[in-house]
Structures are given as structure tokens and as C-alpha cells.
C-alpha positions in Angstrom: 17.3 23.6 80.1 17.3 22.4 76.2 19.2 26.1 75.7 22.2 25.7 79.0 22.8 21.9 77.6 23.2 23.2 73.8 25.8 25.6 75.0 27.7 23.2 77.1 27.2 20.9 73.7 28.7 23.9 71.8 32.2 24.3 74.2 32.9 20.3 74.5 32.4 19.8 70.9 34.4 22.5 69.4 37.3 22.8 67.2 39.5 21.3 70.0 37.7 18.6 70.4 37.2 17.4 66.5 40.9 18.3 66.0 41.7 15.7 68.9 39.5 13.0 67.4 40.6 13.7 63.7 44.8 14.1 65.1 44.8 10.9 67.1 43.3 8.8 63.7 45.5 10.7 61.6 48.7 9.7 63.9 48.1 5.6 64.3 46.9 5.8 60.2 50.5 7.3 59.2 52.2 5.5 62.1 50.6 2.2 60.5 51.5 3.2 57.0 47.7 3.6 56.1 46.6 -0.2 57.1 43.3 0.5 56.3 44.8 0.1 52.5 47.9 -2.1 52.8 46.5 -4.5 55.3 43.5 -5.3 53.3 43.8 -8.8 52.7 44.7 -9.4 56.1 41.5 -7.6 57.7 40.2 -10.2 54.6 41.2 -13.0 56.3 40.9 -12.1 59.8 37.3 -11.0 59.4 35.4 -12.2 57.3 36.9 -15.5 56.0 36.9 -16.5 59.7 33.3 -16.4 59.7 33.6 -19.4 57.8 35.1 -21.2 60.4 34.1 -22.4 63.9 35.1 -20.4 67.1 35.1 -21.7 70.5 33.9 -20.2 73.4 33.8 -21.4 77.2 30.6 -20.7 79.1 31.3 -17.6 79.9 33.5 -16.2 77.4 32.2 -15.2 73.5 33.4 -15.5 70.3 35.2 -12.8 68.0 32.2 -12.5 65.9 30.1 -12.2 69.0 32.2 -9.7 70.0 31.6 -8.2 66.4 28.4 -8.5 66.3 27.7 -7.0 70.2 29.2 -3.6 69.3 27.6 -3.0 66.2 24.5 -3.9 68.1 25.1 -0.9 69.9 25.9 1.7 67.7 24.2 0.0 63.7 20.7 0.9 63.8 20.6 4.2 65.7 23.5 5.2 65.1 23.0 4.7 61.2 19.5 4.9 60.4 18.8 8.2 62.8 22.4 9.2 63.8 22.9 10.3 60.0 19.8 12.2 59.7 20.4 14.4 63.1 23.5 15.0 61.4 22.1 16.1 58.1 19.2 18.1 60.0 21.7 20.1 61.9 24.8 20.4 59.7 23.2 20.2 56.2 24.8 17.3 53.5 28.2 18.3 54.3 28.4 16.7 57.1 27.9 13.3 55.3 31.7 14.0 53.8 33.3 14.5 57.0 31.7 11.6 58.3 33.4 9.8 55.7 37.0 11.5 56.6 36.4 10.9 60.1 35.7 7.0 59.5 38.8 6.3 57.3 40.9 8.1 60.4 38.7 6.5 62.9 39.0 2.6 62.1 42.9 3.4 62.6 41.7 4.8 66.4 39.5 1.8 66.9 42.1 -0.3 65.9 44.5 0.8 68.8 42.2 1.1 71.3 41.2 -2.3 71.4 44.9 -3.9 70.5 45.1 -2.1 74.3 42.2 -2.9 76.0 43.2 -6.9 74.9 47.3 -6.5 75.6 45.9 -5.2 79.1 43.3 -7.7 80.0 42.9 -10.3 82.9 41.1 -12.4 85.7 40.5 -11.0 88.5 40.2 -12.5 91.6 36.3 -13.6 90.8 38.1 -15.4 87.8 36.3 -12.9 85.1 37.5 -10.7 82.5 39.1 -7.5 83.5 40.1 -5.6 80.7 39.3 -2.4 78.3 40.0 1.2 78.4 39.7 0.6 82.5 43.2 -1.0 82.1 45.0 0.5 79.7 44.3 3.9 81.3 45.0 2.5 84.7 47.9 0.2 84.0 49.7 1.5 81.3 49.3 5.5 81.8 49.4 4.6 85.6 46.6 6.9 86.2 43.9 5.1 88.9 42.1 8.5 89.1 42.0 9.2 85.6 40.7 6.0 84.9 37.9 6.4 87.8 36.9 9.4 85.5 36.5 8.0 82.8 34.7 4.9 84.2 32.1 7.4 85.0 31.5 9.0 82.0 31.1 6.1 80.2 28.7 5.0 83.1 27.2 8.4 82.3 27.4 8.0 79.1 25.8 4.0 78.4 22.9 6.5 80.4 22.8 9.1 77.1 24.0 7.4 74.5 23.5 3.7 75.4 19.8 4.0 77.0 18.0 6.9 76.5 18.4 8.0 73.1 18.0 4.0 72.0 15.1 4.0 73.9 13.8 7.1 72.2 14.5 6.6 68.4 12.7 2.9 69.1 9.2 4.6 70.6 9.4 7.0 68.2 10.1 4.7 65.0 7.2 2.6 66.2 4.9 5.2 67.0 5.7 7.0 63.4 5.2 3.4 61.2 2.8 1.6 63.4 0.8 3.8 65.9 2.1 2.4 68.7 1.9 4.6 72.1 4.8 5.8 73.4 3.7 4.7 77.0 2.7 1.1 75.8 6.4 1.2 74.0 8.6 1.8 77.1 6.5 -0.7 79.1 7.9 -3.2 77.1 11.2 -2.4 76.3 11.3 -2.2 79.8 10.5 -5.4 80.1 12.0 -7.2 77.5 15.2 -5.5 78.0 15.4 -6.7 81.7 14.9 -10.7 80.2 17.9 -9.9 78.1 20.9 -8.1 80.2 19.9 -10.2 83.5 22.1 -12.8 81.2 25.1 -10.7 80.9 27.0 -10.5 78.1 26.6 -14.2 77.0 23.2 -13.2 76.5 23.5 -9.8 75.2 26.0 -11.7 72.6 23.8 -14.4 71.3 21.1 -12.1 71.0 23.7 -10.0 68.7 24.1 -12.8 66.5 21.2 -13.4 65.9 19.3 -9.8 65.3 22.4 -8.3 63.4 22.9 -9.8 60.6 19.4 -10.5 59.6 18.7 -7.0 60.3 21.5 -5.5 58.5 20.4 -7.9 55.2 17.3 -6.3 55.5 18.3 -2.7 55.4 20.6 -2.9 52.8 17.8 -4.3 50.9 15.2 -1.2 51.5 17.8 1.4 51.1 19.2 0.1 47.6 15.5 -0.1 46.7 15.0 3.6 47.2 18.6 4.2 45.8 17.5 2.5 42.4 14.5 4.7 42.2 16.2 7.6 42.4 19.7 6.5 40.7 19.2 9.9 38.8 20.4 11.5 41.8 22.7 9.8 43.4 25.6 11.9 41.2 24.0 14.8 42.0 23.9 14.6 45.9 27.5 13.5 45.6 28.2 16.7 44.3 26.3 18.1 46.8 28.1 16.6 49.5 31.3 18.0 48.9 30.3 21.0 47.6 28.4 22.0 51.0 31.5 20.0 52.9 34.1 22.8 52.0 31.3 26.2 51.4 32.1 29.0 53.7 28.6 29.3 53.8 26.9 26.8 52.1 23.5 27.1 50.1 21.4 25.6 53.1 23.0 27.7 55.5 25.0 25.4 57.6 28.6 26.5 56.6 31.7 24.0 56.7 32.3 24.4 60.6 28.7 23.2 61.3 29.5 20.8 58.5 32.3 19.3 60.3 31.0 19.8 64.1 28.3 17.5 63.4 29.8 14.9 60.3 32.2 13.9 63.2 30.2 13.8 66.3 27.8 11.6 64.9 30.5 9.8 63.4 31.8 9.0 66.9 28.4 8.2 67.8 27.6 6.0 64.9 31.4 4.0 65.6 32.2 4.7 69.1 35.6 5.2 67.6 37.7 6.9 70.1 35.2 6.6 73.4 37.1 2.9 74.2 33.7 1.5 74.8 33.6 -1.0 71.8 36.7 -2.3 74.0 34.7 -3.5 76.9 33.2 -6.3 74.9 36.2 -6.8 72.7 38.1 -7.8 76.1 35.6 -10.4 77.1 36.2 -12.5 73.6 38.1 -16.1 74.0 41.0 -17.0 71.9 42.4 -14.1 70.6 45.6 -11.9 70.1 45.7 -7.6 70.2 46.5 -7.3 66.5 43.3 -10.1 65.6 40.8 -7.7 67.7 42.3 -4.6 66.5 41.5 -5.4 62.8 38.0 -6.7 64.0 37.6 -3.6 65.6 38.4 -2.0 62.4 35.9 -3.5 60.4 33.0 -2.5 62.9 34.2 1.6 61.7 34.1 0.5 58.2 31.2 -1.2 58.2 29.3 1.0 60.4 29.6 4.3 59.2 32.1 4.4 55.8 29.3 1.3 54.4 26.2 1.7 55.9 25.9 5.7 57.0 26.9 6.7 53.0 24.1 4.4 52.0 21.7 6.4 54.8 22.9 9.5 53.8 22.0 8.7 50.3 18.8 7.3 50.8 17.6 10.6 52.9 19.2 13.4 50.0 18.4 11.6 47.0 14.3 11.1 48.3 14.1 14.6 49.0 12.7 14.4 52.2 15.6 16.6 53.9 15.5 20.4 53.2 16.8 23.1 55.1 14.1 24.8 57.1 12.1 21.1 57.6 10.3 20.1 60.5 11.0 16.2 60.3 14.0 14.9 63.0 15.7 12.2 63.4 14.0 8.8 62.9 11.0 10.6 61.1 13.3 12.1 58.7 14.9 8.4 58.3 11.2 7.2 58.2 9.9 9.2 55.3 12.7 9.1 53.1 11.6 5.6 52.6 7.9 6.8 51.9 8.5 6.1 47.7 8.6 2.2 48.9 5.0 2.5 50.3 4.1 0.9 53.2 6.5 -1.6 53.0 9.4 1.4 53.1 8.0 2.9 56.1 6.9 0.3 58.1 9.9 -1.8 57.4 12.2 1.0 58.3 10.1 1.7 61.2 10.5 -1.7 62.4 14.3 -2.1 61.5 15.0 0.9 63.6 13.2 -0.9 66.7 15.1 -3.9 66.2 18.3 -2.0 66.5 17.9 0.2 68.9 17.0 -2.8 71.1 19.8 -4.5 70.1 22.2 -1.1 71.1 20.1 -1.0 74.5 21.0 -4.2 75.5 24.7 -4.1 74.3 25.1 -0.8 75.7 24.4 -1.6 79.2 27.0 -4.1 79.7 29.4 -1.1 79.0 27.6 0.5 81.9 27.9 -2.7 84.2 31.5 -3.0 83.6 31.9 1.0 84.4 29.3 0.1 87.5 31.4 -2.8 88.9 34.9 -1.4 87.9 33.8 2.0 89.7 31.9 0.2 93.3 32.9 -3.6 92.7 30.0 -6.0 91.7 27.6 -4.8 94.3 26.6 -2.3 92.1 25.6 -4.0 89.4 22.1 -5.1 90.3 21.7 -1.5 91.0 23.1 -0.2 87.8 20.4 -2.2 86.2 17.6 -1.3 87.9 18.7 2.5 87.0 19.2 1.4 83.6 15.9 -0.4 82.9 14.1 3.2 84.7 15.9 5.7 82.2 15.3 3.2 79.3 11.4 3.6 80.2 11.7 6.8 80.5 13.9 7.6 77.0 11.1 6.4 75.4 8.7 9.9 76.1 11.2 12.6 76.3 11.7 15.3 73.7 14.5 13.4 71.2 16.6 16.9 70.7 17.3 17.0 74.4 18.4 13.4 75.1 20.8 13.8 71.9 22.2 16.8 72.9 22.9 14.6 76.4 24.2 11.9 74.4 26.4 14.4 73.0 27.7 15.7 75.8 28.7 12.2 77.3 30.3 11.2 74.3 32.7 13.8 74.5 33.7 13.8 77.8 34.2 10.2 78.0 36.1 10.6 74.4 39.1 13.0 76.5 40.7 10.8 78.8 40.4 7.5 76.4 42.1 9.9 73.3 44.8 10.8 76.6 45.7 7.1 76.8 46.1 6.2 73.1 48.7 9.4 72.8 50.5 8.3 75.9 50.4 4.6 75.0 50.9 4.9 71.1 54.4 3.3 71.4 53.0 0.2 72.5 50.6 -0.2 69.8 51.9 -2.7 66.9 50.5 -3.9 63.5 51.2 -6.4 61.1 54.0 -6.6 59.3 54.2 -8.7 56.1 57.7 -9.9 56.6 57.1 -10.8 60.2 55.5 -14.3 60.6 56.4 -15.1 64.0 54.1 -13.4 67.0 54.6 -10.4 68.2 55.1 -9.8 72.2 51.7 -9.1 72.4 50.1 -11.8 70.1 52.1 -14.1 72.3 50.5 -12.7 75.7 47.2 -12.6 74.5 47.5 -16.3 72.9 48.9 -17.0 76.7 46.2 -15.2 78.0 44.2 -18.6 78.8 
């Protein structure tokens, strides 16, 4: 089994595919004039200096920052903190570099996809929010079947990506820093993870809120801690990094196709830049235009995996505890190269990687609800989570290569028909312009939107 889904990994996520991912970032990043550089002070002010100021919400809806702080719920944490080290374990430090490339291209993608998924957004006849890549693919390509297919691969996919490999890096971060049993773990994840998405997303959202930022303070603290111990050889893993990035055949034996192969599938893992699922709770957010939850959408890329997979990457190459023919995977790898902080590394690692992969679990299944209920109307929803909270138990004892290879696999074919859209649709997406003060079409309808 591990072998047949490998090789199906192997065809989805080959050259085609990267070349897809890395063309349609390259196209909206020329096509904006490179915002990510000339619309700094704007993603400034939109961002973060509106964190300084209140934002409304109705009881349903959620705020920008909710919004914000949902979807890096579901890819920070697992995505960072064991997403980078199953990249550096299967395609050697390279792949750290064209993680980097694929991030600059990707906040571009992420920026497109959710000016869409809000310029195509509305109430349905049960007065909620319909909106997302569902929308865009249905009315604007004008493809209902295409969009059915997608709606189940991300369904499929909130399964891989969103549940079971979550569920998996938790039990196993807890079991590695605090002895935990697996069996005891997935009881309670089980458990808890039913209180929270029984809420919906106003729960999954305030949740967010809270967990991420503390959590994120706290990780930036334990990784510059190990980074300062071993500031020696930061320069020299740098070097390292894009030396292996461009070797035919690099020293560890993972060669610049493997490099690549693996840098940018876990970038699109770490981001979800690309898959249109970071769009699905972008589309639920009050008081807001396509250009303001494009740029936000931006800065989840750039904080995600540009910021905070670099500082991972680091952290793992400069402690030593990666090498070529090791045994240590994914969050044990992450685990131990915080060992030179003692108890408090590991342990506090450990822990940080629970924390987040709960936090993904419970953001990821409202992608899965909103597949669920777009895919058999809201009947299906209960349902969906009773699957859901099953899969999530049982992520938490199977064999971590497999489900990632899964996850993989998801990813990718949820990735085609979303990448489909944004070429089809790229016309229609608009940025800001310095010399234009006045709303844009699209500003207007989403500012109408209410």
C-alpha cells in the first residue's frame, strides 16, 4: 500500500505539477508589478496597523483578523514545525530554498484566489455565506461539474491534510515530549475537537485568536534560542541551502529535482497557497472588500512559510539533528533539534506542536463542512462530522509516512481545478493602484455586499 500511494505521489506531484504552481505565482506577481515589493506599505496598513483598531462582527460573521488567524490555524504549527522537516528528510536542505521561491510566487496566488472567492460571495437562501473557490469556479468559469470536483477533493483532502496528518504530528509530539499514549491522545482530541467545531466557524475563529498568537510568540522564542546557540552556523547552512538547491546531485544525495519536488509541496502544504481553501474562511469575514482580503491573504504566505518555515529550517540544520541516512521523521526531527534547550526545548516544542495541530484540526474541518454542505446541501453536515471526528481518532495511531503521502496526494488534486480557475479568471483579478483612490468595481460590491 505505502509503495502504490508513493507512486501515485510520484505522477501528481511531478514536474507538471510544480511548474503549474510556480507559473500561475509567477503570472499574477508580473501581472501585479511585483506587489509583494511595491505594495508594501499598503499590506502595512491593511494588516497589521488594523490590528490596532476594532472590527465588527455580527453573530454570525468574523472579523478580518479572525479570518487571519483561522487559516494559519490550519496550516502554522504542522505545517511549520513538522511540514519543514518532512521536507528536509526527504529532499535534503535544498528544499528549504525552493520553499522560499515558491512563497514569494505563492502570496501573489493567495492573493488572487481570495480577491475571487470575496468578488463571488453571497447569501443563500438560508441567509449564510456562500462564497470561495465553490463560486468562482462555478460562477465565473461556469463550470458546475468542475466545481463538484473540486468540492470533493478538498472534502477529501480536509480528510488528509486537514485531519489525519494534524491528528498524527499531535499524538506523536506528545508521545515524543511527554509519554503520552497514542490511544489516550486520540481519545481526547476526539473529544475536545467535537466541543470545538459543533460551534462552527464563530467558534473555530475565537478559538484562533486566542491559541495563535500566543503560540506563535512562543515559538519564535524557542527557535531564536536555539538559533543564538548555534549563530556560528547559521552562514554556513545558508550556504548550504543553496548550494544543495541547484547541485545535480547534491552531497546528501537528494539532487535539485528532489530538492524542488518536495521545497514546494510542502510549501503548498505549509500555505495552502493555490488549493483555494484559505478562501473558504476568508469568504465568511464581515466588512470587507476583494483587494483588503487579498493582501490579508498575502500576509498568511509570508508569515507562514517565507517567516516562520526559514526560522524551522534553520533551527533543524544548524542543531545538527538532520543528516542524510537518519532515522528521526517529521515532528521527532522537529522535536530533537530543540534538544540543546533541555527539557524546556523539547517539551516546549512538543507541546507547541499539539497546540497547533489542534488548532489546524479544528480550522480545517470547516473547509470540509462547506465542501460537505456545498456538495449534498446542509444535511450532510452532521454527518461530515461525525466522519471527521472518526479519522481524527484514528490519525492519531497510523504510520505518519503514509498519511503524508495521502495528504500529499489530496493536495494536489484539489490544487488542478482551483490553479484552472485563477488562469481562466486572471482578467478579473485587480490590485491597488497608487494613483487610484476611488473603489474599484469590486471594492464597491464587496463594501455592498451587506
Amino acid at each position: 500500500m505505502n509503495g502504490l500511494i508513493n507512486a501515485i505521489n510520484s505522477v501528481i506531484w511531478g514536474a507538471p505539477m510544480l511548474l503549474f504552481f510556480l507559473f500561475v505565482g509567477i503570472y499574477f506577481t508580473f501581472k501585479s508589478r511585483f506587489f509583494q515589493f511595491r505594495g508594501a506599505k499598503k499590506n502595512f496598513d491593511t494588516t497589521i496597523k488594523s490590528l490596532f483598531k476594532k472590527q465588527e462582527t455580527t453573530e454570525n460573521g468574523i472579523s478580518q483578523f479572525g479570518a487571519f488567524c483561522s487559516v494559519l490555524a490550519a496550516c502554522i504549527g504542522t505545517g511549520n514545525i513538522v511540514g519543514v522537516a518532512t521536507a528536509i528528510y526527504s529532499g535534503g536542505p535544498g528544499s528549504v530554498f525552493w520553499m522560499f521561491i515558491s512563497s514569494f510566487f505563492s502570496m501573489m496566488t493567495a492573493y488572487s484566489e481570495n480577491y475571487l472567492g470575496i468578488k463571488y460571495r453571497f447569501r443563500n437562501k438560508y441567509g449564510k455565506i456562500s462564497g470561495g473557490a465553490f463560486q468562482y469556479i462555478e460562477k465565473g468559469v461556469k463550470m458546475k461539474g468542475l466545481s463538484k470536483v473540486y468540492a470533493v477533493f478538498c472534502l477529501l483532502s480536509t480528510f488528509g491534510m486537514g485531519n489525519m496528518a494534524q491528528a498524527n504530528s499531535l499524538s506523536t509530539s506528545l508521545e515524543t515530549g511527554f509519554k503520552i499514549p497514542t490511544f489516550l491522545t486520540a481519545v481526547l482530541v476526539a473529544i475536545t475537537c467535537f466541543i470545538i467545531i459543533r460551534k462552527g466557524v464563530k467558534g473555530i475563529s475565537n478559538l484562533s485568536e486566542l491559541l495563535v498568537p500566543v503560540m506563535t510568540i512562543s515559538y519564535l522564542v524557542l527557535s531564536f534560542g536555539v538559533l543564538f546557540i548555534f549563530r556560528d552556523r547559521i552562514i554556513p547552512m545558508i550556504i548550504l541551502i543553496f548550494k544543495e538547491a541547484f547541485s545535480l546531485k547534491a552531497l546528501s544525495g537528494f539532487g535539485i529535482f528532489k530538492a524542488m519536488r518536495y521545497g514546494v509541496s510542502r510549501g503548498v502544504f505549509s500555505n495552502e497557497a493555490g488549493l483555494g481553501s484559505s478562501t473558504i474562511i476568508h469568504s465568511e469575514t464581515e466588512n470587507t472588500t476583494p483587494e483588503t482580503q487579498g493582501i490579508w491573504g498575502m500576509f498568511e504566505v509570508f508569515c507562514d512559510t517565507t517567516l516562520l518555515c526559514t526560522i524551522m529550517a534553520l533551527v533543524i540544520l544548524v542543531s545538527g539533528s538532520f543528516t542524510p541516512d537518519g532515522q528521526l521523521f517529521g515532528a521527532e526531527l522537529s522535536i530533537a533539534s530543540y534538544g540543546i534547550l533541555g527539557s524546556l526545548g523539547k517539551k516546549g516544542i512538543a507541546l507547541l506542536t499539539a497546540l497547533f495541530s489542534f488548532a489546524s484540526l479544528t480550522s480545517c474541518s470547516f473547509y470540509g463542512e462547506k465542501s460537505a454542505e456545498y456538495l449534498f446541501t446542509m444535511r450532510a453536515i452532521k454527518p461530515y462530522k461525525f466522519i471527521y471526528l472518526i479519522l481524527a481518532f484514528l490519525g492519531c495511531i497510523i504510520s505518519p509516512q503514509i498519511i503524508w503521502s495521502i495528504a500529499d496526494i489530496f493536495n494536489g488534486l484539489m490544487a488542478v481545478p482551483n490553479l484552472f480557475a485563477l488562469v481562466i479568471l486572471r482578467k478579473e483579478v485587480e490590485f491597488p493602484n497608487k494613483k487610484r483612490n476611488a473603489l474599484s468595481h469590486s471594492d464597491k460590491a464587496g463594501k455592498l455586499f451587506h
